[in-house]
VMD Tcl script that draws the C-alpha trace (Angstrom):
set ca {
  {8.48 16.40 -4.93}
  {7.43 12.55 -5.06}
  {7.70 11.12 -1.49}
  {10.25 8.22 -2.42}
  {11.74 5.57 -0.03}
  {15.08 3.87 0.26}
  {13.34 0.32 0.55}
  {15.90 -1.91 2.67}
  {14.39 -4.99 2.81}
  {14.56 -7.83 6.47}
  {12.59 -10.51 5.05}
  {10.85 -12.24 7.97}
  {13.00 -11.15 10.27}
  {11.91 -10.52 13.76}
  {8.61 -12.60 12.56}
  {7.49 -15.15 15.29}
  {5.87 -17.33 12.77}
  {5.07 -17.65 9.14}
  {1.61 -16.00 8.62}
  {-0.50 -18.27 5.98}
  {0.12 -15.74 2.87}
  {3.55 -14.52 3.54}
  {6.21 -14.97 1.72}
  {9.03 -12.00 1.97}
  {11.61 -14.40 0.53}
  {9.72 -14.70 -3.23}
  {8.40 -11.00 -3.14}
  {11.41 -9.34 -2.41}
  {13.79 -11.71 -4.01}
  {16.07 -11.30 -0.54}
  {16.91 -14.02 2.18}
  {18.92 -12.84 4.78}
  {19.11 -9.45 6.95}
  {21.62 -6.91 5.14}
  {24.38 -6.36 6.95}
  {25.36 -2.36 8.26}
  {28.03 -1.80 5.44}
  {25.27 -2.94 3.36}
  {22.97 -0.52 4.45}
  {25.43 2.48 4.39}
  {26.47 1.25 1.15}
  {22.95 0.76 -0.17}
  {22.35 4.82 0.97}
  {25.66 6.14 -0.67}
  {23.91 4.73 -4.07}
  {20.54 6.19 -3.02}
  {22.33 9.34 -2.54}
  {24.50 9.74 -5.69}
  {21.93 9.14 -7.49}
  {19.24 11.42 -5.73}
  {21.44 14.18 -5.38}
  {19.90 17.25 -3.87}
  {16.61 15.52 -3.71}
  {17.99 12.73 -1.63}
  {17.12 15.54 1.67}
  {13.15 14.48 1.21}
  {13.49 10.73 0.80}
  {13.19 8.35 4.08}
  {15.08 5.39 4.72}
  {12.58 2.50 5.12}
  {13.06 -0.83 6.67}
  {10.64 -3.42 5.51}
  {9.79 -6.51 4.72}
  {9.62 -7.97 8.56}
  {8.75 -6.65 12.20}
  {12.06 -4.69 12.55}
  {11.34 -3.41 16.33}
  {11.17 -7.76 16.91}
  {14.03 -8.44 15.90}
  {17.04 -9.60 17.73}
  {17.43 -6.17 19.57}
  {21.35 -5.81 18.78}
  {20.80 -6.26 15.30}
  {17.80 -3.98 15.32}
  {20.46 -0.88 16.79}
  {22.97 -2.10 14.25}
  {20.92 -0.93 11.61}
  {19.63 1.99 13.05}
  {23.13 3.08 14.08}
  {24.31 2.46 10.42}
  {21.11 4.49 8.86}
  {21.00 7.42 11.28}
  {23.69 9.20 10.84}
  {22.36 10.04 7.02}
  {19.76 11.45 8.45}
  {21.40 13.55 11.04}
  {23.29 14.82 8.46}
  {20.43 15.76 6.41}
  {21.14 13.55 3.49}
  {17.71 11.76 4.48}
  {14.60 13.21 5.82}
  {14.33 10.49 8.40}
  {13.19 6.81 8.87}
  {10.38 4.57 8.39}
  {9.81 1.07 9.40}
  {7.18 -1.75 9.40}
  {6.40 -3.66 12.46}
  {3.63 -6.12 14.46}
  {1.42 -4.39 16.71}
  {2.34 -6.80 19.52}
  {6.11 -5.45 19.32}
  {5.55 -1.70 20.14}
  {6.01 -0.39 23.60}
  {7.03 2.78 25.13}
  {11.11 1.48 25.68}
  {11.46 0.39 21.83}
  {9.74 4.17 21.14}
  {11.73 5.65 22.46}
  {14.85 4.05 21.35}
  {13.37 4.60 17.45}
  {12.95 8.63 17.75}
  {16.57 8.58 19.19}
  {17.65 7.13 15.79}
  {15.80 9.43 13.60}
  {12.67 7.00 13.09}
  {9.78 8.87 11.82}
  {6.92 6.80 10.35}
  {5.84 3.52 11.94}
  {3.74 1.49 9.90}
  {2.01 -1.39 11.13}
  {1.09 -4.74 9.24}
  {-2.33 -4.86 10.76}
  {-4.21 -6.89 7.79}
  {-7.23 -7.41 9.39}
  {-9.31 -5.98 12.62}
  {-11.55 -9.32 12.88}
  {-9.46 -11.66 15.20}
  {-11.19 -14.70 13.68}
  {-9.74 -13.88 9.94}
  {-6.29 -12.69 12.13}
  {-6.19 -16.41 13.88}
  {-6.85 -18.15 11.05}
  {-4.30 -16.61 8.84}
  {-1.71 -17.38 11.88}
  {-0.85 -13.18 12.76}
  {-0.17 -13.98 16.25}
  {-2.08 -10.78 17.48}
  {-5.25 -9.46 17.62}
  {-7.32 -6.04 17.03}
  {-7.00 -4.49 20.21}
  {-3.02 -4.95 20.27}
  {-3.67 -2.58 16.63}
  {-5.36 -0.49 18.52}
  {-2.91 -0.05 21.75}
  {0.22 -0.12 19.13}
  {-1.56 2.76 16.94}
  {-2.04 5.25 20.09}
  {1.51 4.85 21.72}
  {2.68 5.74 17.96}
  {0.48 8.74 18.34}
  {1.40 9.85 21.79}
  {5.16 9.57 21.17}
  {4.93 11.84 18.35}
  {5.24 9.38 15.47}
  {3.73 9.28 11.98}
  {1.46 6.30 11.70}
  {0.70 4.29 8.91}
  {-1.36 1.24 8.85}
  {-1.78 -1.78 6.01}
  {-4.40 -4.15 5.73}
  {-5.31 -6.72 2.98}
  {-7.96 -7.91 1.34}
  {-9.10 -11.46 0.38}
  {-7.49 -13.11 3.04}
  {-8.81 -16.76 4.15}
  {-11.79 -16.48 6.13}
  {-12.23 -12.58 5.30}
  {-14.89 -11.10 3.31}
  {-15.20 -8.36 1.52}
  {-17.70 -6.80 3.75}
  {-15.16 -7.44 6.62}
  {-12.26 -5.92 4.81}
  {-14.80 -2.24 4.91}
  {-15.43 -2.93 8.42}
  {-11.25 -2.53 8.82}
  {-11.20 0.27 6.63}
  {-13.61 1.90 9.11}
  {-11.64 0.38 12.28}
  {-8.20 2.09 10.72}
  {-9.88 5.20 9.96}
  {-10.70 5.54 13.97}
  {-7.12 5.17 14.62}
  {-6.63 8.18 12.47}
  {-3.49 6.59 10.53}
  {-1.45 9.11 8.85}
  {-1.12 6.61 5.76}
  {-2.84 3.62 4.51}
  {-1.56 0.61 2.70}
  {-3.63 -1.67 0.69}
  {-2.43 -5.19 -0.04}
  {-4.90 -7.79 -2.51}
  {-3.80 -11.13 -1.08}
  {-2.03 -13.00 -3.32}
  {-1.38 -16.85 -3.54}
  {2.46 -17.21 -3.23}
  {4.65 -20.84 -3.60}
  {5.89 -22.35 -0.30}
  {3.35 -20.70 1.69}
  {0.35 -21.95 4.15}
  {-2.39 -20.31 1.70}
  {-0.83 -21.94 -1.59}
  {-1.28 -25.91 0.38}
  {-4.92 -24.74 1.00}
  {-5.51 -23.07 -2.40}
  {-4.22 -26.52 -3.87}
  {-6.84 -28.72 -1.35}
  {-9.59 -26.22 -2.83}
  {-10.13 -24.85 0.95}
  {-8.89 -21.72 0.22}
  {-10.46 -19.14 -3.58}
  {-8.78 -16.26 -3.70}
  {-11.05 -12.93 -4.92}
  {-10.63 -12.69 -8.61}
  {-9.20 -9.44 -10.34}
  {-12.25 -8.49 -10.90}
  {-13.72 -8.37 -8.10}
  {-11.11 -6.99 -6.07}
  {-10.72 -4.42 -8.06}
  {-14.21 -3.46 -7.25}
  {-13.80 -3.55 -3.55}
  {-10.66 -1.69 -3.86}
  {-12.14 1.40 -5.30}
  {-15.13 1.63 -2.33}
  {-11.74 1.13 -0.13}
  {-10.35 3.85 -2.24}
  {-13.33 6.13 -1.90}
  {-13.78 5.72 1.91}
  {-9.77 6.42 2.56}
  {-10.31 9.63 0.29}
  {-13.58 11.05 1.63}
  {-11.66 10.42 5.53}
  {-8.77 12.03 4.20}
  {-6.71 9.30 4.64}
  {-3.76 8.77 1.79}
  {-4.06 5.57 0.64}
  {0.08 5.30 -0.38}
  {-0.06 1.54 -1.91}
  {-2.32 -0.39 -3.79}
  {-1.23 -3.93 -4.89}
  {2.21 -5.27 -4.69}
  {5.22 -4.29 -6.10}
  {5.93 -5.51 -9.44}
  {9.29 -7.84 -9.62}
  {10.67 -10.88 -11.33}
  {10.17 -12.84 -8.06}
  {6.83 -11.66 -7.41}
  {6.13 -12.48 -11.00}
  {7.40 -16.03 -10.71}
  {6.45 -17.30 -7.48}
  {2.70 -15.91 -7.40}
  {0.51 -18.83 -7.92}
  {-2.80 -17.47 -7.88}
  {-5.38 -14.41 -6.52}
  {-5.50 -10.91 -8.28}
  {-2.37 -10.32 -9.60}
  {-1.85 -7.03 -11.80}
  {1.46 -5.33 -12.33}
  {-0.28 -1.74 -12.74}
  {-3.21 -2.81 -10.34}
  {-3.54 0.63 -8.64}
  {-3.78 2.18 -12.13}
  {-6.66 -1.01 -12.92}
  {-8.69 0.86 -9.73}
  {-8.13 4.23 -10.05}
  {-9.28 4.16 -13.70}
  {-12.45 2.25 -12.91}
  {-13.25 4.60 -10.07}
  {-12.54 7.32 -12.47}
  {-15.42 6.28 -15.17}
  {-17.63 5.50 -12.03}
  {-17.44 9.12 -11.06}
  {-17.91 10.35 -14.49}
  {-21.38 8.60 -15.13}
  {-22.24 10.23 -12.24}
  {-21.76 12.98 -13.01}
  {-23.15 12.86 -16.71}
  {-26.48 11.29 -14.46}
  {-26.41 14.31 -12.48}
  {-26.14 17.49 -15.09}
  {-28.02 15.21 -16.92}
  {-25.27 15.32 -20.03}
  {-27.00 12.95 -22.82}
  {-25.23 10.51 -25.05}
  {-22.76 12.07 -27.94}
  {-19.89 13.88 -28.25}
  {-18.27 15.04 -24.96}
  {-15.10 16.63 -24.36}
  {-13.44 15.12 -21.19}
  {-10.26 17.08 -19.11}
  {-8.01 15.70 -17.11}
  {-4.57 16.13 -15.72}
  {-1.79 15.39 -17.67}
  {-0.69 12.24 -15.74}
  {-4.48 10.64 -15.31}
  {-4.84 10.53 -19.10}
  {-3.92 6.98 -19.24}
  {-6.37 6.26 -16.29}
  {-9.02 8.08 -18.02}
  {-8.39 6.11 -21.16}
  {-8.59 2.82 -19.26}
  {-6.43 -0.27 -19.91}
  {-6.98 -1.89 -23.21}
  {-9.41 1.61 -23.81}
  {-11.67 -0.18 -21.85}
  {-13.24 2.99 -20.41}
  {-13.59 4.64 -23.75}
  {-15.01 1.46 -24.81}
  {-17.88 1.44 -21.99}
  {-18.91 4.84 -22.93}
  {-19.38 3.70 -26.22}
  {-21.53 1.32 -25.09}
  {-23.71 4.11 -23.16}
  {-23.73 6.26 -26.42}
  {-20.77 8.74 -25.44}
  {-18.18 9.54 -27.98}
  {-15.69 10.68 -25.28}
  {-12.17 12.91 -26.44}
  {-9.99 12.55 -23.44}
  {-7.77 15.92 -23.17}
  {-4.32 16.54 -21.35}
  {-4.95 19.97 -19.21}
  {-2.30 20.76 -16.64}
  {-5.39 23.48 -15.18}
  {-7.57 20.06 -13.65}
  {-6.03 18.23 -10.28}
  {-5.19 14.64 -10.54}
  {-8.19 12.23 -10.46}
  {-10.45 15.69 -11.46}
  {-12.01 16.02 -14.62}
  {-13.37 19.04 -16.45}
  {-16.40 18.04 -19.29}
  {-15.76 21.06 -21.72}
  {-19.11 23.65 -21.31}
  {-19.26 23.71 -24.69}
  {-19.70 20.63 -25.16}
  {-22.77 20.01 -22.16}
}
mol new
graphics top color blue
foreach p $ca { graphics top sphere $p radius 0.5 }
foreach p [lrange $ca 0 end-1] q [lrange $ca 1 end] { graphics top cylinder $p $q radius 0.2 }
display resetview
């Protein structure tokens, strides 16, 4: 089954400052902490509707740096979540923290709860881009945070993003290659995007800050993509989640509703002309198989990958075969 989580969203809280490009309030379209009948009532939904499947879903506080918040409040939502998992009607926990608010105490007071995935909002390992886009931390702190989440048994995830003010796109590889010697359990990828009321938007306005364009983020996204894959690290978000407030309070930067979809379809036709370079397939009619749910991606949006085959002389039939693993493909023999 589909991992799925039971988002439960603490904008900001437990934040000790507003980073440059944050803004949890217009993503998530929330403004307060939820209160414990909120949460229990929020997972009676989630389980109703779930049903039997509801056993493999986690819980999942995000949208803040829930081990920093006020520490009462912190147990009052754990104390309201847990007992759905103790009872099996959730496979567990997950959170999203800072790196500077792990230690062994608040570790141990998580796996007493049922917490069983820590993710860490990381962003960057340079401590230049990390100071300048106010995170309060630096790389190391990642780094210490990452192997106490190890040792105490916890699943680790890590997300970084790309674009930020004063980063590159060379320096966003160089994280991807600092996460993957952490050995993270999990990835998640976030493009930065220009929200209203935030740091980033007054210096997008002055000119000091460009964000990447789409284009080109989509670009460095699939050699992010590739390196996450070949270290067999899951890469479990790409882009944002699409919502009416994220819709309406983005301002600027490489904004996409199905953005994962934009990468994984260009990496797709980038590993096809490989291959065609490599058995040395020549221009015409080719026969192309993939699995049922990576047709679209195969396709491309608009038929743009169709289209660019065109271009290279390839009249390409895309076919649905549930035999070929997602992001495979199978050129027919006949056909070669």
């Amino acid at each position: 089954m589909k991992h799925v989580n039971i988002a439960i969203f603490v904008p900001h809280a437990g934040c000790p400052q507003h980073c440059s490009f944050c803004s949890q309030n217009s993503i998530t379209g929330k403004d307060r902490l939820p209160t414990p009948d909120e949460v229990r009532a929020t997972l009676k939904i989630a389980k109703e509707n779930l049903k039997e499947k509801s056993c493999f879903a986690e819980i999942a506080f995000f949208g803040g740096s829930f081990t920093a918040i006020n520490r009462g409040d912190m147990l009052a939502l754990l104390e309201a979540a847990a007992p759905c998992v103790w009872d099996g009607d959730f496979s567990g926990i997950r959170i999203s923290t800072r790196p500077d608010a792990i230690d062994e105490e608040v570790l141990t007071l998580l796996k007493h709860y049922g917490v069983r995935t820590i993710e860490l909002g990381a962003q960057s390992m340079n401590d230049t881009v990390l100071r300048m886009n106010r995170r309060g931390h630096i790389a190391e702190q990642v780094c210490e945070a990452s192997h106490l989440i190890h040792n105490a048994g916890f699943s680790l995830g890590l997300q970084m993003m790309t674009g930020l003010w004063g980063d590159t796109a060379a320096g966003a590889l160089q994280t991807a290659q600092e996460f993957a010697k952490l050995k993270p359990d999990c990835v998640r990828i976030y493009p930065t995007i220009v929200m209203k009321g935030t740091e980033l938007a007054q210096r997008y306005r002055t000119g000091e800050y460009l964000p990447m364009n789409l284009e080109d983020t989509v670009e460095l996204c699939c050699e992010l993509l590739e390196f996450f894959e070949a270290n067999s690290i899951p890469v479990i978000r790409l882009g944002l989640h699409s919502s009416p407030e994220m819709q309406q309070n983005q301002i600027a930067g490489p904004w996409h509703p199905a953005f994962r979809e934009l990468c994984e379809s260009r990496l797709f036709l980038r590993r096809l002309l490989l291959f065609f370079q490599q058995e040395r397939i020549l221009p015409g009619d080719v026969e192309i198989h993939v699995a049922p749910q990576w047709v679209s991606k195969a396709v491309g949006q608009s038929r743009c990958n169709l289209q660019e085959l065109v271009k290279l002389g390839y009249s390409a039939k895309i076919i649905s075969d549930i035999s070929v693993q997602p992001s495979k493909f199978i050129v027919h023999p006949s056909l070669i």
